[in-house]
BASE-444292 format. One record per residue (C-alpha): residue number from 1; residue in one letter; x, z, y. Coordinates in nm, 4 decimals, padded with zeros to 6 digits, always signed. Each point is the difference from the previous one (the first is absolute). Layout:
SITE,NUM,A,X,Z,Y;
...
***
This chain:
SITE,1,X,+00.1688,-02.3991,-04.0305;
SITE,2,X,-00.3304,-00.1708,-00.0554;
SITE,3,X,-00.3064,+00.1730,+00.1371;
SITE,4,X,-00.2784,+00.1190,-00.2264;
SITE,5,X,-00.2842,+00.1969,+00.0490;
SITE,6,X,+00.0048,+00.2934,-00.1987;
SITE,7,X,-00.2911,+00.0963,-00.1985;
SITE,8,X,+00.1374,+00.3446,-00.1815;
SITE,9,X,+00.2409,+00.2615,+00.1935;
SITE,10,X,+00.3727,+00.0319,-00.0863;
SITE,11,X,+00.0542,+00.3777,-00.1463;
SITE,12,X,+00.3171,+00.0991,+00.2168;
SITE,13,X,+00.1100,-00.0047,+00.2961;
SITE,14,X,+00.2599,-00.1720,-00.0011;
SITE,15,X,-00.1907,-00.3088,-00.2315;
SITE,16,X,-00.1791,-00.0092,+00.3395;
SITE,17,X,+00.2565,-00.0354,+00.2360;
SITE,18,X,+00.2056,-00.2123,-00.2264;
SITE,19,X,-00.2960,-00.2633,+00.0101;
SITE,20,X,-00.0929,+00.0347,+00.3891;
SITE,21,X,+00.4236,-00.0294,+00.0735;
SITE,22,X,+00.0079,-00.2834,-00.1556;
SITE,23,X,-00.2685,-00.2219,+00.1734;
SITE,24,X,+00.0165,-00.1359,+00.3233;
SITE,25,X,-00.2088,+00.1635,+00.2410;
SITE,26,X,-00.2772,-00.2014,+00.1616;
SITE,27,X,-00.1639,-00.1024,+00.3173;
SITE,28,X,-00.3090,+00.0176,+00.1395;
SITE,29,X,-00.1747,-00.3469,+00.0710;
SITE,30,X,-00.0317,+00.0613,+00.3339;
SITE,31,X,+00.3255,+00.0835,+00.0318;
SITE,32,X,+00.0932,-00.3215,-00.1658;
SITE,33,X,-00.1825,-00.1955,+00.2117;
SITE,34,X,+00.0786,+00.1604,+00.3168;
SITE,35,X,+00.3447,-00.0726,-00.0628;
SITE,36,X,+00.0267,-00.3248,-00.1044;
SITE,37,X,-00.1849,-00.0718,+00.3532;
SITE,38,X,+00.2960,+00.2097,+00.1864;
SITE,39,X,+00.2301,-00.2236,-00.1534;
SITE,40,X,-00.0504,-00.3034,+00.2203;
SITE,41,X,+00.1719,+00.2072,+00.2639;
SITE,42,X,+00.2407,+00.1233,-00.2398;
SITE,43,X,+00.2752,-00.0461,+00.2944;
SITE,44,X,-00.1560,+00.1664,+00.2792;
SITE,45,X,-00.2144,+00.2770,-00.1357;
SITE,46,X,+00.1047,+00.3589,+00.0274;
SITE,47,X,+00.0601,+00.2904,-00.2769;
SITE,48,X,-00.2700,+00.1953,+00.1810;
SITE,49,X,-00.2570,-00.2764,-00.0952;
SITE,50,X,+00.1309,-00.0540,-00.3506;
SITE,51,X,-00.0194,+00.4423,-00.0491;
SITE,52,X,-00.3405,+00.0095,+00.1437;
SITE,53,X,-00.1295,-00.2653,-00.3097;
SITE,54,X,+00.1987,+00.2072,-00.2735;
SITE,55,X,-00.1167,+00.3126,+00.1583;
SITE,56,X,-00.3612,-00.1176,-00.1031;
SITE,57,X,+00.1005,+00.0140,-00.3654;
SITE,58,X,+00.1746,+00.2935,-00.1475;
SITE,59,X,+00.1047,-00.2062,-00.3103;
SITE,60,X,+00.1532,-00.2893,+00.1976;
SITE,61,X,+00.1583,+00.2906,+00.2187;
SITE,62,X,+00.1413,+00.1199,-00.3245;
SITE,63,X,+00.0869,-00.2925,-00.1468;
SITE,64,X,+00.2122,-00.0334,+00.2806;
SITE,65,X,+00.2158,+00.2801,+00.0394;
SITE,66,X,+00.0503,+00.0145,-00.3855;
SITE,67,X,+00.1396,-00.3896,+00.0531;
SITE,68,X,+00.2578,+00.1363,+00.2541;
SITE,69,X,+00.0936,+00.2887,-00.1880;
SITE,70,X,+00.0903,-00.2722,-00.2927;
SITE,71,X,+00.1799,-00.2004,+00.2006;
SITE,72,X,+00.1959,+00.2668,+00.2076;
SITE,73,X,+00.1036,+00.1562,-00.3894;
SITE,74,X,+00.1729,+00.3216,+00.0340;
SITE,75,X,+00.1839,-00.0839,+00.3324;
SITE,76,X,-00.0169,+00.3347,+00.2017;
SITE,77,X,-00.1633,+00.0027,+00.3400;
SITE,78,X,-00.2650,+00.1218,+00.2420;
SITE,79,X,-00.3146,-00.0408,-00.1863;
SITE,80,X,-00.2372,-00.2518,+00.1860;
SITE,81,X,-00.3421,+00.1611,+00.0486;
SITE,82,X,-00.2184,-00.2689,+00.1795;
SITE,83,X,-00.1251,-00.3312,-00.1042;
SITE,84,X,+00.1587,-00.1420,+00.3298;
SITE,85,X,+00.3511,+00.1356,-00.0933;
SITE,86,X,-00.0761,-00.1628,-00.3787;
SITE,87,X,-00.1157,-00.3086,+00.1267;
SITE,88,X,+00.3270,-00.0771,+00.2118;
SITE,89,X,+00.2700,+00.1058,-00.2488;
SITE,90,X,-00.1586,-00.2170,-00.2375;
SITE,91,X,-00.0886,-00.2874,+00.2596;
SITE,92,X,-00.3399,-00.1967,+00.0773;
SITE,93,X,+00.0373,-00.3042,-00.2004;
SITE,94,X,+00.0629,+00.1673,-00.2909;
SITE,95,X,-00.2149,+00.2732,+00.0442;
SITE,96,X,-00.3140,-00.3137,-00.0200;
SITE,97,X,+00.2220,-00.1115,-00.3073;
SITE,98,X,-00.0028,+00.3192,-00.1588;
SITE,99,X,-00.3918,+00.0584,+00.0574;
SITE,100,X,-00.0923,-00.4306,-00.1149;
SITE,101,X,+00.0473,+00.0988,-00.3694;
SITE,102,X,-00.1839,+00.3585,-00.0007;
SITE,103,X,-00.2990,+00.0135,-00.2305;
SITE,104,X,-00.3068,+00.0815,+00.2005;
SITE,105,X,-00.2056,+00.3360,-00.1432;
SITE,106,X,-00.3563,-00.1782,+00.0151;
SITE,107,X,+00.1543,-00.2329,-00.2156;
SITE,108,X,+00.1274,+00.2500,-00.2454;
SITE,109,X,-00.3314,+00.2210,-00.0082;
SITE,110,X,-00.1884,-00.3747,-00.0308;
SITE,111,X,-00.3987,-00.0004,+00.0459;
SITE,112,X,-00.0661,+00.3298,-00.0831;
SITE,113,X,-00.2044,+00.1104,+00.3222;
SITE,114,X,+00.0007,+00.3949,-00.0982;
SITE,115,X,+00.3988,-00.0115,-00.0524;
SITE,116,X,+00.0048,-00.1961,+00.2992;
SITE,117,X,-00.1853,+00.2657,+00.1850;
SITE,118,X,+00.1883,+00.2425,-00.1315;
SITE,119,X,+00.3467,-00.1624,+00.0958;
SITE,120,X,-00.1508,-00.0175,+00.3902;
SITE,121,X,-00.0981,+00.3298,+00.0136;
SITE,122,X,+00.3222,+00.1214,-00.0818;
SITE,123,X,+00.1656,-00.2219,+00.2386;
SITE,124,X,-00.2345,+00.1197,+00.2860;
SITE,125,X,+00.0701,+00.3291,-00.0547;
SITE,126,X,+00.3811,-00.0326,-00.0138;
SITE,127,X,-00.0781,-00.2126,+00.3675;
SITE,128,X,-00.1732,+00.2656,+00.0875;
SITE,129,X,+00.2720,+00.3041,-00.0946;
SITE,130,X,+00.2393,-00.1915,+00.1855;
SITE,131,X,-00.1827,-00.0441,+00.3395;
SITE,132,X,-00.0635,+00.4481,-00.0536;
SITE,133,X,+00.3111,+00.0532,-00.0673;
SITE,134,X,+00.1422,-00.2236,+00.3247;
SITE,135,X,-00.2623,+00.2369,+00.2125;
SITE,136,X,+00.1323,+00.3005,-00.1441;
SITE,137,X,+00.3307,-00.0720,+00.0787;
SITE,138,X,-00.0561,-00.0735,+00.3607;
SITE,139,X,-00.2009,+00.2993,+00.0378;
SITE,140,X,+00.2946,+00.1605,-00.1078;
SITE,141,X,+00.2708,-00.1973,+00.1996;
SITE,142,X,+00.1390,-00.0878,-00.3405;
SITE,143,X,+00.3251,-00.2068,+00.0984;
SITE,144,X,-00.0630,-00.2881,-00.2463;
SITE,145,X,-00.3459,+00.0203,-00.0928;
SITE,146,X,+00.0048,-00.3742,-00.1876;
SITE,147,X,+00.1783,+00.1633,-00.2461;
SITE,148,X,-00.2634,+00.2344,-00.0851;
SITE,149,X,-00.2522,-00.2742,+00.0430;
SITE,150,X,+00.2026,-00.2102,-00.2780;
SITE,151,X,+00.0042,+00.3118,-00.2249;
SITE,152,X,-00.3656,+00.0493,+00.0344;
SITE,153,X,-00.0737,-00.3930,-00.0726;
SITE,154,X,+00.2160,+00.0417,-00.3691;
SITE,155,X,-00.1387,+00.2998,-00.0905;
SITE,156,X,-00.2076,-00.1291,-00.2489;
SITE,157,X,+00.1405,-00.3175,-00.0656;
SITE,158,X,+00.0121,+00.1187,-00.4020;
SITE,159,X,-00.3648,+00.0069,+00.0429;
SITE,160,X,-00.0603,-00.3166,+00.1424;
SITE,161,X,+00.2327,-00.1703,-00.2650;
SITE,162,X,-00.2146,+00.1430,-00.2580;
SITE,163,X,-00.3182,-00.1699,+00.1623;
SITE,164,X,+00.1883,-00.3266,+00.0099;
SITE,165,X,+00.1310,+00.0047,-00.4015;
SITE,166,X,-00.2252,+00.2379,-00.1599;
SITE,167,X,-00.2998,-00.0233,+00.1601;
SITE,168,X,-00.2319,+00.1071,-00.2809;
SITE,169,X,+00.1856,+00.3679,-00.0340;
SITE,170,X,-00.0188,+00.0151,+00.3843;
SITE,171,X,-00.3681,-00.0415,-00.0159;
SITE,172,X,-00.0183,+00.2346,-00.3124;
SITE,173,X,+00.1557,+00.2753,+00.1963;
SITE,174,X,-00.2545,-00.0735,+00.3234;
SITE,175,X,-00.3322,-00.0007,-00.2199;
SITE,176,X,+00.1055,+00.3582,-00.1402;
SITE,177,X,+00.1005,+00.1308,+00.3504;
SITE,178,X,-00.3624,-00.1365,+00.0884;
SITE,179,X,-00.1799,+00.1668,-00.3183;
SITE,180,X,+00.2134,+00.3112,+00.1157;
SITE,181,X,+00.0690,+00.0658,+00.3679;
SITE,182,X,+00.2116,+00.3064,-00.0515;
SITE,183,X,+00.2232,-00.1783,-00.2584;
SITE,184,X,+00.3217,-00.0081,+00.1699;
SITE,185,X,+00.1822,-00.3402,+00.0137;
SITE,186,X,+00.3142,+00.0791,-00.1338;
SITE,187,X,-00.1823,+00.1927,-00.3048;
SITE,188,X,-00.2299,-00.3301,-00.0426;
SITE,189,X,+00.3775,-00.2173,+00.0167;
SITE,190,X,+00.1541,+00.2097,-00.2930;
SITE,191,X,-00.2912,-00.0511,-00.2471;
SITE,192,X,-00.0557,-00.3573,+00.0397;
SITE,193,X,+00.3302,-00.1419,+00.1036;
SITE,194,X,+00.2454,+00.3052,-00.1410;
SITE,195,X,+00.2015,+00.0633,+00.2931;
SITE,196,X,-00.0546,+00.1363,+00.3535;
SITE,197,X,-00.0129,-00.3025,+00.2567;
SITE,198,X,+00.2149,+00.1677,+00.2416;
SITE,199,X,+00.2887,+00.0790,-00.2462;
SITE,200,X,-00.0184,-00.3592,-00.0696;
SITE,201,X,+00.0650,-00.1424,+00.3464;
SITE,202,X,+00.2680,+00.2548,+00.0672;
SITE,203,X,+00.1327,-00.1244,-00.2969;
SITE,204,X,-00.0357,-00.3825,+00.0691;
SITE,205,X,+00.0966,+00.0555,+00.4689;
SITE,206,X,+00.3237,+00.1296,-00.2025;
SITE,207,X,+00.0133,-00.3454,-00.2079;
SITE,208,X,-00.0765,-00.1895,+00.2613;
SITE,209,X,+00.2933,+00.1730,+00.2207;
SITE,210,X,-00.2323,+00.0852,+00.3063;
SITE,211,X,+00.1407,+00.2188,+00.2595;
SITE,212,X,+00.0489,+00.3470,-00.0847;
SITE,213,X,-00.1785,+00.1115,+00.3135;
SITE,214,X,-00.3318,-00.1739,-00.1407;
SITE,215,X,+00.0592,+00.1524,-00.3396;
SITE,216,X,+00.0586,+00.3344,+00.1970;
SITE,217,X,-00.3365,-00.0610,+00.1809;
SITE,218,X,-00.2010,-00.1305,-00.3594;
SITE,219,X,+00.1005,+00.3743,-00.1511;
SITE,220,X,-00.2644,+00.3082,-00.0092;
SITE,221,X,+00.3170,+00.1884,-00.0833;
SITE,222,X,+00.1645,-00.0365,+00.3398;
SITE,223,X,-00.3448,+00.0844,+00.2050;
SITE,224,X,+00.1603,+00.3090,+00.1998;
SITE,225,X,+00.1909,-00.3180,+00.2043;
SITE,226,X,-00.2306,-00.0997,+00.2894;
SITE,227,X,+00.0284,-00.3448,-00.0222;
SITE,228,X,-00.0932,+00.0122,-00.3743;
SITE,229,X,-00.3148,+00.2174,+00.0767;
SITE,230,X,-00.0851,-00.2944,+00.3014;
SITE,231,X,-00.0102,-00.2707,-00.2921;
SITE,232,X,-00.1698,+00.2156,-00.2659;
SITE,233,X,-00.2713,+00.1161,+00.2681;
SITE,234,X,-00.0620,-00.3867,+00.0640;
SITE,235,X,+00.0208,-00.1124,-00.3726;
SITE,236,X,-00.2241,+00.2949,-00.1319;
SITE,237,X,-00.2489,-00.0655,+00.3522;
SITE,238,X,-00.0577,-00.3980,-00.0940;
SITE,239,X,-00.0432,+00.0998,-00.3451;
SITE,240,X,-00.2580,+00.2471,+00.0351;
SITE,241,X,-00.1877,-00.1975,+00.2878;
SITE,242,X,-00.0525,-00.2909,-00.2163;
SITE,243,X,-00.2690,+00.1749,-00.1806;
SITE,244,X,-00.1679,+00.0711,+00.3397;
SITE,245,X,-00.0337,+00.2842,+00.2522;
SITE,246,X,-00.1775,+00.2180,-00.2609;
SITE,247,X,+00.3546,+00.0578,-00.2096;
SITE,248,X,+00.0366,+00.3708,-00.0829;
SITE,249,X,+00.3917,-00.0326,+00.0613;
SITE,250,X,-00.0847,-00.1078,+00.3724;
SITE,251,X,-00.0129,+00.3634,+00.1350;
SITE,252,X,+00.3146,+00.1062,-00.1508;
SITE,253,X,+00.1636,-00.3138,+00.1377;
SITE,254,X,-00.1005,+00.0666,+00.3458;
SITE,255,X,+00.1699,+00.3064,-00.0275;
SITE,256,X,+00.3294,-00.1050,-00.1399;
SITE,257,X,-00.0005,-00.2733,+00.2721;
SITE,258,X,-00.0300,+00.2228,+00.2781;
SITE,259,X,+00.2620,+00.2280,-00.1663;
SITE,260,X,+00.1939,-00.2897,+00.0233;
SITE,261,X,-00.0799,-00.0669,+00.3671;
SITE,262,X,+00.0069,+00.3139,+00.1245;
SITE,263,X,-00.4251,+00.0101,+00.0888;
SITE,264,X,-00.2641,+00.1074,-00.1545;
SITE,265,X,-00.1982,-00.1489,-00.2906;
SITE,266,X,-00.3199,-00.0809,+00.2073;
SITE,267,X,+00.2657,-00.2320,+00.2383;
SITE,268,X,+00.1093,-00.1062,-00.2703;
SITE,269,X,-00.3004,-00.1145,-00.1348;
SITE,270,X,-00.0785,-00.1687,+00.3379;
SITE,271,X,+00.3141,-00.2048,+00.0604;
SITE,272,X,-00.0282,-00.1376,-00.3726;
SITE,273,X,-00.3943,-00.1289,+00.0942;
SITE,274,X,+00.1468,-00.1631,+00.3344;
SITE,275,X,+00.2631,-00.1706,-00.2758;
SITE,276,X,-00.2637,-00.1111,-00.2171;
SITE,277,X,-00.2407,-00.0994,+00.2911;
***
């Protein structure tokens, strides 16, 4: 489906997903470029290299694992969890064919420099939710903890697809979180897009066929499992440092984190400054 930039929200749910299902999901320029460079050494380079790039950009990391999930249709299996173990079922050629034709976001958003800024914050912070929620899980001797750190990156990949193709409503709901600091994001999502952004990209990781352990990890509902509470304590960390070190929710995330790490919220607090620094 052609992309358009929406000006007015759909009413349902499922009008929403319908229209993000239906697009292809798009790159970041950088990641665009940076891989049409690796592609000179298309015969020698390793998966490792190629993850690292993707890594960088939690829509091209989600582009890809929907693209396998297409192509391996309802064939049953171990699901495949990293961007390595993606990368060589589907193969390195035409993993740089499969990435030539992606539309790039900056593109999509076009010169608007506040929707621009908008689409890179949200991008940083999903960086940034990652690399907590990789630290967490070696604090904890998590056995895979690039799982978690994958789970962290998509959290809020609904989000950042409503920066790309509605970038007006994004900034609509930003200037009334700024006019009202104790407006609560999801609240601010219902009244000007009419659906909760979360429900939406459980919704679309379920469209997309992503692994069930990522969709496990996206869900509030299943926050009593550890490894769930590791990627919500990143996610809900980079979201409420990217409003600075003055964030109300900052003290209550300190605690949860050393809950979560068996410390104290005052070490807590310390190890996520040394992470920052």
């Amino acid at each position: 489906m052609e992309a358009r930039v929406l000006s007015a929200p759909f009413q349902t749910l499922q009008e929403w997903a319908a229209y993000f299902a239906g697009l292809d999901i798009p790159v970041l320029r950088r990641t665009a470029k940076e891989l049409r460079g690796l592609r000179e050494r298309e015969e020698t380079i390793a998966a490792s290299e190629l993850a690292d790039v993707l890594f960088a950009d939690p829509l091209a990391t989600t582009r890809l694992f929907a693209h396998l999930a297409r192509l391996r249709g309802d064939r049953e299996g171990t699901e495949i969890t990293s961007l390595e173990g993606c990368i060589v079922m589907l193969g390195v050629p035409p993993l740089f064919e499969f990435f030539e034709t992606a539309t790039i976001v900056e593109e999509q958003v076009g010169r608007r420099a506040d929707g621009l800024r908008g689409l890179a914050a949200v991008t940083r912070r999903a960086r940034r939710a990652a690399r907590f929620a990789w630290h967490f899980g070696v604090w904890r001797h998590d056995p895979d903890v690039g799982e978690i750190a994958i789970a962290a990156l998509l959290h809020d990949i609904a989000e950042t697809l409503i920066w790309t193709f509605a970038p007006d409503l994004a900034l609509k709901i930003k200037a009334m979180q700024r006019a009202d600091p104790a407006l609560r994001s999801r609240t601010a999502q219902r009244m000007v897009l009419n659906i909760d952004v979360q429900e939406l990209q459980l919704v679309l990781a379920r469209q997309w066929q992503l692994p069930e352990l990522f969709i496990t990890m996206m869900d509030q509902r299943h926050a009593g499992n550890t490894r769930v509470r590791n990627a919500l304590c990143a996610v809900n960390l980079a979201r409420h440092l990217a409003t600075g070190w003055s964030n109300a929710a900052l003290p209550d995330d300190f605690t949860l984190i050393g809950e979560l790490l068996n410390t104290n919220a005052e070490h807590a607090r310390e190890m996520v400054v040394k992470l920052t620094s």
